[in-house]
Backbone bond lengths (Angstrom), bond angles and torsions (degrees), N, CA, C in turn:
res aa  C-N    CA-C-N  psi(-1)  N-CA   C-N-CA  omega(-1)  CA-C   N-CA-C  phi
1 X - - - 1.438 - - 1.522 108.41 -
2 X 1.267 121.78 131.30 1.348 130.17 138.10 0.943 133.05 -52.42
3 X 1.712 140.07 124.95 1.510 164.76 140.59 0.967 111.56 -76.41
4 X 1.430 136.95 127.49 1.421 138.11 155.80 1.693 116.10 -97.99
5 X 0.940 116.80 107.79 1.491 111.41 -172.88 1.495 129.19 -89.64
6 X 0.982 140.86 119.30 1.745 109.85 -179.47 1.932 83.63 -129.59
7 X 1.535 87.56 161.75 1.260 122.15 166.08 1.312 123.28 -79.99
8 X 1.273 93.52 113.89 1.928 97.89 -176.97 2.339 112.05 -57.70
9 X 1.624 74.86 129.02 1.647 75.43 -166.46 1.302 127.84 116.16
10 X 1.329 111.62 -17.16 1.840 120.46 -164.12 1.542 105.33 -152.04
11 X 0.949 99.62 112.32 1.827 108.21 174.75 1.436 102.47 -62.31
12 X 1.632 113.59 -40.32 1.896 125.38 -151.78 1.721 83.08 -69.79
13 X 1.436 116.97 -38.09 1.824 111.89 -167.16 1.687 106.47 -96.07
14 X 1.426 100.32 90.32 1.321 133.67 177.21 1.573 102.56 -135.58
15 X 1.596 96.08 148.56 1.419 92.02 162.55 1.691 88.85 168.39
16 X 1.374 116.70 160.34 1.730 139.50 -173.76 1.193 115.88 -89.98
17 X 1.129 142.00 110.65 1.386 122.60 146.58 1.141 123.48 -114.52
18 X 1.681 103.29 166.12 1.640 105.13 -168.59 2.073 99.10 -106.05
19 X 1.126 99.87 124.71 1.717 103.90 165.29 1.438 100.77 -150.16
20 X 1.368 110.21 159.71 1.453 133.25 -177.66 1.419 107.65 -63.20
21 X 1.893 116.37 152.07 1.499 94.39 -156.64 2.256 89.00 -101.39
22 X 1.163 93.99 15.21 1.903 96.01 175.70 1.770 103.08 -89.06
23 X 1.311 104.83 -12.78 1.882 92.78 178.01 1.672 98.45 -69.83
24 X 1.476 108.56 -167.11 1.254 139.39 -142.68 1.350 93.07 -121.46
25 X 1.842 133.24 161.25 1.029 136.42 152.87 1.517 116.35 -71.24
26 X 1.371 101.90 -28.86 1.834 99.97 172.60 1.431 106.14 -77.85
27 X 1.826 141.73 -14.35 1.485 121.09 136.76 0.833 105.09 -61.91
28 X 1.336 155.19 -105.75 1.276 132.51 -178.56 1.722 144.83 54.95
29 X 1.570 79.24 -75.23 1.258 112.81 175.95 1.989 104.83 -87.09
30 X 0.973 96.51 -70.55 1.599 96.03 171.42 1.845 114.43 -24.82
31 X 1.111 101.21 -55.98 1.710 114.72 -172.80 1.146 96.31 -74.22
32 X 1.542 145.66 -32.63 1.049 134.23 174.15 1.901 117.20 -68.31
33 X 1.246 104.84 -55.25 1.687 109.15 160.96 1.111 116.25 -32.21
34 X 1.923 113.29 -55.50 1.562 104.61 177.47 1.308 145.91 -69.21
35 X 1.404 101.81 -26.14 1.294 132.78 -168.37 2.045 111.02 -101.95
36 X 1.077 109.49 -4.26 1.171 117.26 176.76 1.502 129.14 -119.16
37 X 1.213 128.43 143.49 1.452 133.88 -176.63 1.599 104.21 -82.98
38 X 1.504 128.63 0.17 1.605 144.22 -172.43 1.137 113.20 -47.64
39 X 1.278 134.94 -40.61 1.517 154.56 156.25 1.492 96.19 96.76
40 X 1.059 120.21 39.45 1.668 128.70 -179.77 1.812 115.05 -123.59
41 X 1.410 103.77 123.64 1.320 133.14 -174.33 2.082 95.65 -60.24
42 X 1.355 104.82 116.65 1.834 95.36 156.65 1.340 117.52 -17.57
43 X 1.261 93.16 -73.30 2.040 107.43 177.37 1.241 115.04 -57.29
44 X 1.256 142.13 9.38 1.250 134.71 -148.07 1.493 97.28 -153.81
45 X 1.848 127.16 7.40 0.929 125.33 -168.82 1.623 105.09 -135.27
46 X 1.595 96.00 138.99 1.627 115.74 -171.13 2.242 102.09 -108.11
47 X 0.888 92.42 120.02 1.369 101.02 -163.10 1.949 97.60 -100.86
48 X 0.934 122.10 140.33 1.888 143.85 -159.08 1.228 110.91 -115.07
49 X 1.413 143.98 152.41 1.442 118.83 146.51 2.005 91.80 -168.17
50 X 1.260 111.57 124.92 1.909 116.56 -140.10 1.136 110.44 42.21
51 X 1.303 127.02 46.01 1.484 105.05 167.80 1.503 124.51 79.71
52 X 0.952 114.02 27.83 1.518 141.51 175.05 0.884 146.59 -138.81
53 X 1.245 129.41 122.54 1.519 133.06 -166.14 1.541 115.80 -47.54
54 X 1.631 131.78 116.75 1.740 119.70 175.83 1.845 82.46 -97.31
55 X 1.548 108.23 108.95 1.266 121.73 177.27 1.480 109.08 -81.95
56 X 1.637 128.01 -16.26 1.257 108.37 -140.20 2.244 77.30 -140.16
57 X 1.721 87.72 88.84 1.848 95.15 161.20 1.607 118.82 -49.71
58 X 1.252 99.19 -11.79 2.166 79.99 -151.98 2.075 84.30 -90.70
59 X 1.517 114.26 2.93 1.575 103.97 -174.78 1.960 97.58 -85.92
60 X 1.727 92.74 155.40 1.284 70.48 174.06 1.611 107.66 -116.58
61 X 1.608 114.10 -159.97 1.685 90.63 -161.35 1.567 97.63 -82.33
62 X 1.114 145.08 2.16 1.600 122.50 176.79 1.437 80.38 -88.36
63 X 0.890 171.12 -9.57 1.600 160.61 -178.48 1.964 97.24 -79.28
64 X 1.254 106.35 -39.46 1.660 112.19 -178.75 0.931 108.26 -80.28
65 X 1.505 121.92 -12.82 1.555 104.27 167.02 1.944 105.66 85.43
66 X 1.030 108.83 1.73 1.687 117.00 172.15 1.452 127.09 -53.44
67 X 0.982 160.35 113.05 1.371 170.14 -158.01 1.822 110.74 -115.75
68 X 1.165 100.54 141.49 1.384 107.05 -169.08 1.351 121.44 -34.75
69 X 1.539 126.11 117.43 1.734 103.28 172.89 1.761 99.72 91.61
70 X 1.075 125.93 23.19 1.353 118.02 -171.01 1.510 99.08 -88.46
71 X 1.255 129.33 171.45 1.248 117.45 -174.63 1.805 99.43 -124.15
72 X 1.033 116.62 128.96 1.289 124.29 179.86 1.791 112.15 -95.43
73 X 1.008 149.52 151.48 1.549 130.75 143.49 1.497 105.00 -117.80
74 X 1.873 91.63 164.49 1.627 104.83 -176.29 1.058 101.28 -126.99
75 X 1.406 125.36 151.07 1.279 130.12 141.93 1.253 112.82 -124.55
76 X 1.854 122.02 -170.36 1.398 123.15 164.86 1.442 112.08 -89.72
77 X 1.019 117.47 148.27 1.739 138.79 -156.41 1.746 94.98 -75.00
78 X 0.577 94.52 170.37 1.513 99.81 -158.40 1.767 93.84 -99.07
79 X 0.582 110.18 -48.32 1.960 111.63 161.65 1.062 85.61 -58.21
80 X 0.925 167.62 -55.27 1.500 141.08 -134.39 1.512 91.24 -105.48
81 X 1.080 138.18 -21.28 1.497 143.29 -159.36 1.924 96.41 -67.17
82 X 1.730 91.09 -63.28 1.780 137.44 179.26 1.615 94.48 -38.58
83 X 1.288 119.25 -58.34 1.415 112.29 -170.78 1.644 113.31 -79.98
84 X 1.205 124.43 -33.43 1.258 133.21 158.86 1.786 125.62 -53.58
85 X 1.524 104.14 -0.38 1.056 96.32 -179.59 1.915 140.43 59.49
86 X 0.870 112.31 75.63 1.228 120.89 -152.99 1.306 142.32 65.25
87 X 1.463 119.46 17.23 1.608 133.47 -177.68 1.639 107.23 -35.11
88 X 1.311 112.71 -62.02 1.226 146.08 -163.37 1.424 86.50 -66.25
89 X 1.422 139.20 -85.09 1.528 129.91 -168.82 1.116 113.44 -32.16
90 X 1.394 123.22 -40.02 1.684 126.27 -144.00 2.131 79.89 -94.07
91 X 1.015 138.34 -40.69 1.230 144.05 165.21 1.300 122.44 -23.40
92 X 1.618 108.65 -63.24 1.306 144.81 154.38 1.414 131.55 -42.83
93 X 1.439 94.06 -27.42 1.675 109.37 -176.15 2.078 90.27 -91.37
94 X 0.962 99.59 -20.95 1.595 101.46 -151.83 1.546 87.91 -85.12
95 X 1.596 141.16 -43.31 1.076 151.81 -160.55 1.898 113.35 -49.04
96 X 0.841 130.50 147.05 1.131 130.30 -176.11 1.321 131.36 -120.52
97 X 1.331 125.21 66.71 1.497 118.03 -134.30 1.671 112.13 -69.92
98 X 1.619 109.98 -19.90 1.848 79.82 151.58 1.504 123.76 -109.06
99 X 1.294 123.98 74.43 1.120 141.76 175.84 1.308 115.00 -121.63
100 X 1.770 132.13 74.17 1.082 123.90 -174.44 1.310 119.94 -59.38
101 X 0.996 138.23 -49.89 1.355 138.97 178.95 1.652 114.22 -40.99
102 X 1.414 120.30 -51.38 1.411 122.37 166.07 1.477 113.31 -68.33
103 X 1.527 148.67 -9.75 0.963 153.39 -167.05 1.767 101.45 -112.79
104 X 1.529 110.21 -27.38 1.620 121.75 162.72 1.358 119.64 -57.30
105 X 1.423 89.46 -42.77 1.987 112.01 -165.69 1.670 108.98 -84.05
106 X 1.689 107.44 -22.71 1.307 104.17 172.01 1.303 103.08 -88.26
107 X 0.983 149.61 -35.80 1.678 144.76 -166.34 1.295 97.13 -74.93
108 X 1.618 129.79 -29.87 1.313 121.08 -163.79 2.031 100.21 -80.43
109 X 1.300 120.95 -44.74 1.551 128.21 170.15 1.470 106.86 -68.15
110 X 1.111 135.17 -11.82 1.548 118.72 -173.45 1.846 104.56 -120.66
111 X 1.644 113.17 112.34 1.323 95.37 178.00 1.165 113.07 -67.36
112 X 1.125 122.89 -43.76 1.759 136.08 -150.21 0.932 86.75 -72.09
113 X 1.912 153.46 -33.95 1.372 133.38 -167.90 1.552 96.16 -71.64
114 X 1.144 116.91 -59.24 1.595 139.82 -167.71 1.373 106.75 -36.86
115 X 1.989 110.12 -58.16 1.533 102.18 155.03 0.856 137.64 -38.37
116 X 1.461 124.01 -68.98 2.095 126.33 169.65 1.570 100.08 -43.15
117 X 1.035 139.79 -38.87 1.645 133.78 -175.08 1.364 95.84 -57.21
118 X 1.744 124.19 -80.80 1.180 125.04 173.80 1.469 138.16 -15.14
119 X 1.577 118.46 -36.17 1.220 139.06 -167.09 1.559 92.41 -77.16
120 X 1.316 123.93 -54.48 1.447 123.09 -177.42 1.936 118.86 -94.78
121 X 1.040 104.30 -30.51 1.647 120.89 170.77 0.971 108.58 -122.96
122 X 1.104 117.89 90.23 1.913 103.49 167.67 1.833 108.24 -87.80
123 X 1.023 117.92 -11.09 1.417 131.24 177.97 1.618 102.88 -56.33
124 X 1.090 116.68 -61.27 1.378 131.24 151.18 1.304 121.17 -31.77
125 X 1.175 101.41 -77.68 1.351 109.19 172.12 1.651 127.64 -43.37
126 X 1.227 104.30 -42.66 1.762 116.35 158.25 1.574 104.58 -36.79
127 X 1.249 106.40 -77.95 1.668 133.86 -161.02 1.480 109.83 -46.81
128 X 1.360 107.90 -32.45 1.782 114.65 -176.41 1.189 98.80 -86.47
129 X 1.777 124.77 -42.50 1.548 120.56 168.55 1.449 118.97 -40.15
130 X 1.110 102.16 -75.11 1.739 110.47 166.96 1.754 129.93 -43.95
131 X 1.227 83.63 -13.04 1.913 91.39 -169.54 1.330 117.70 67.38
132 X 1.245 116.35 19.50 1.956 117.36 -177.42 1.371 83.25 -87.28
133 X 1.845 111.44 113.49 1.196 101.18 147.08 1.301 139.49 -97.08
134 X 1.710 111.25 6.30 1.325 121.97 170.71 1.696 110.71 -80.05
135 X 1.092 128.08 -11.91 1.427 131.94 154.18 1.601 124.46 -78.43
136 X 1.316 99.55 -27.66 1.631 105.03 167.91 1.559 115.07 -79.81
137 X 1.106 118.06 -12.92 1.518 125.46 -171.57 1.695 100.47 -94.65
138 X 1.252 116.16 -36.37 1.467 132.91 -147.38 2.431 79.99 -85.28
139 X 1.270 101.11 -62.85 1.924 115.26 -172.75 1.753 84.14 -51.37
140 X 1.228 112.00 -69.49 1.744 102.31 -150.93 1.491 104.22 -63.31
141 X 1.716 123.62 -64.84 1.755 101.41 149.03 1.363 131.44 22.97
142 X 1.299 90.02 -72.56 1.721 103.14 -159.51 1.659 111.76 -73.70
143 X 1.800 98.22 -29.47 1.384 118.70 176.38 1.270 110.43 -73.06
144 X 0.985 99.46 -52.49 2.025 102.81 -161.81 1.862 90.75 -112.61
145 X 1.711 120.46 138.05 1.372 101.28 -173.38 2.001 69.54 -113.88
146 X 1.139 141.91 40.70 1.424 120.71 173.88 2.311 88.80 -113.75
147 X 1.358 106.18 -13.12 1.589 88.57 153.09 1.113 134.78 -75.60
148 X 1.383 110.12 -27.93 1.436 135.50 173.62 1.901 110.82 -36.98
């Protein structure tokens, strides 16, 4: 099976790999450490897939229900952010607030943002579920006319 992985934050940190679909998300993660320039520890990595947390390593991906080519994202775990000392700021500094596509890509890795979105847009909130980002562009638009 094919995985497509990208790095939360960076379109350029994409890339495929091939592993068997009976391994584990904690291989997964391993093959991702090895195989990637991400600069993220196995242990130190929070794995996505619609925009949702895969909390539970010991499943493996035919257990996730993954289909060829699915696209997963990673980031560093947010404990791991905490012990690193400002991971997360320097993240923040990097963000681009009119850059929909990076502001797409963060709502799509972070549930808890995606929730607070929902509470006031759920229209939005749909659109990042689904990954339509021509519907996410079309709701915020309508919200904000300085994306426009």
């Amino acid at each position: 099976m094919h995985i497509t992985v990208a790095k939360f934050g960076g379109s350029e940190n994409v890339f495929t790999v091939e592993i068997a679909s009976d391994l584990s998300l904690k291989d997964l993660k391993a093959v991702i450490e090895a195989e990637s320039d991400f600069g993220i520890k196995a242990d130190e990595m929070s794995l996505f897939y619609e925009g949702k947390l895969l909390p539970d390593e010991n499943k493996t991906l035919e257990q996730c229900k993954f289909s060829d080519y699915d696209l997963i994202t990673c980031q560093r775990s947010r404990s791991a952010e905490s012990v690193n000392n400002g991971a997360s700021g320097g993240a923040r500094r990097n963000l681009n607030p009119r850059d929909p596509r990076q502001l797409f890509e963060m709502l799509r890795s972070n549930p808890e943002m995606l929730q607070q979105i929902r509470q006031n847009s759920p229209q939005v909130a749909d659109a990042v579920q689904r990954g339509d980002f021509d519907t996410f562009i079309q709701h915020v638009a309508a919200r904000s006319p300085e994306m426009q």
